[in-house]
NUMARVEX-540534 format. One line per field, with one value per residue (C-alpha): residue number from 1; residue in one letter; x, y, z. Coordinates in nm, 4 decimals, padded with zeros to 6 digits, m for minus. Layout:
N
num: c(NUM, ...) .
residuo: c(a, ...) .
u: c(X, ...) .
v: c(Y, ...) .
w: c(Z, ...) .
This chain:
68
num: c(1, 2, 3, 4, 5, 6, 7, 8, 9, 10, 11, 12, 13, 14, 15, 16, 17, 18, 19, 20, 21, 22, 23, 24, 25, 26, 27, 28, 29, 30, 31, 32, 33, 34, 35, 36, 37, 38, 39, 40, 41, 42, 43, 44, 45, 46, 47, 48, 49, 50, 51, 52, 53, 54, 55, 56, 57, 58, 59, 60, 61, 62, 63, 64, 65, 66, 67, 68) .
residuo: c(x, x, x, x, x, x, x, x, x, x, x, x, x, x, x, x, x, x, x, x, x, x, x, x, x, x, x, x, x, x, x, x, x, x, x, x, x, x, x, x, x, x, x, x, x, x, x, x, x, x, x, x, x, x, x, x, x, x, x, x, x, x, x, x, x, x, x, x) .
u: c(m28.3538, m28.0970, m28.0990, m28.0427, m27.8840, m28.0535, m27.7694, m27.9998, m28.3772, m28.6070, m28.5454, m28.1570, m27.9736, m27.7363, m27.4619, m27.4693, m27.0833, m27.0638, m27.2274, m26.9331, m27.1589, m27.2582, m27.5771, m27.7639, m28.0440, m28.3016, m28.4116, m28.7817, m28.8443, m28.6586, m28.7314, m28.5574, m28.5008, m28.3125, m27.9958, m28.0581, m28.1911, m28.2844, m28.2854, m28.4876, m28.3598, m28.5088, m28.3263, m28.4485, m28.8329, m28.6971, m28.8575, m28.6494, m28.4249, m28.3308, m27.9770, m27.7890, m27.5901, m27.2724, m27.3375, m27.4384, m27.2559, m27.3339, m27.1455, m27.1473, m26.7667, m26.4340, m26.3472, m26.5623, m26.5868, m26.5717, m26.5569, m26.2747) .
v: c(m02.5197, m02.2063, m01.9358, m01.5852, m01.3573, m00.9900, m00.7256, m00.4600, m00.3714, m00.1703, 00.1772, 00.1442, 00.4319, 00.2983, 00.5238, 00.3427, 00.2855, 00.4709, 00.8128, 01.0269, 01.2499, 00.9583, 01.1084, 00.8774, 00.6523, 00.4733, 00.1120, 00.0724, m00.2320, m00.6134, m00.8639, m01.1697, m01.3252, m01.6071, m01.4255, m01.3039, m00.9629, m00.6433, m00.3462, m00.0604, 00.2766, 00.6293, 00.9130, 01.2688, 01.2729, 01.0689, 00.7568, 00.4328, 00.2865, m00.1341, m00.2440, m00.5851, m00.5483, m00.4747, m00.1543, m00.0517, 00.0815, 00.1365, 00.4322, 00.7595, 00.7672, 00.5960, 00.4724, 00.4730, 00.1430, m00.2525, m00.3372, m00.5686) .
w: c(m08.4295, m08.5124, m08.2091, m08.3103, m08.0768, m08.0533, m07.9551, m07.9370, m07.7414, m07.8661, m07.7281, m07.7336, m07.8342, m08.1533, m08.4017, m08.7587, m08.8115, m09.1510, m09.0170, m08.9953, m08.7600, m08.5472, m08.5029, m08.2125, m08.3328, m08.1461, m08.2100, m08.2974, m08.4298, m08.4471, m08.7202, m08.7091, m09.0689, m09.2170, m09.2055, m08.8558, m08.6632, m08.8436, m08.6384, m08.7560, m08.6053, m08.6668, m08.6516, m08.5183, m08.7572, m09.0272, m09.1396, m08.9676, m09.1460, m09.1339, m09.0307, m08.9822, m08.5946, m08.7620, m08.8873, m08.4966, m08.2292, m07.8987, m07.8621, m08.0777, m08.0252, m08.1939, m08.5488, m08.8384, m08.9905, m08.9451, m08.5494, m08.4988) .
């Protein structure tokens, strides 16, 4: 059986690592797939969006881009 870590909890404040802004998102929903979690995070009223853990952050701060 293949484990898959979850970085994130729903309700966890995230920054999406290509938002220039790094406006703070919050984590509403998990799915766990063959190619591991999905986070969906909403931003502000906007509808949520579905992201793989390495386009999140836990901080709003720092470089834009891959983490290393």
């Amino acid at each position: 059986m293949r484990k898959i870590r979850v970085s994130h909890s729903i309700g966890d404040t995230v920054y999406l690592m290509n938002d220039p802004d790094a406006c703070p998102r919050i984590v509403t929903r998990i799915m766990i797939t063959p190619a591991g979690a999905e986070y969906a995070v909403r931003y502000a009223d906007r509808e949520p969006t579905w992201h793989f853990d390495i386009e999140l952050k836990r901080n709003g701060r720092g470089q834009i881009g891959f983490m290393k």
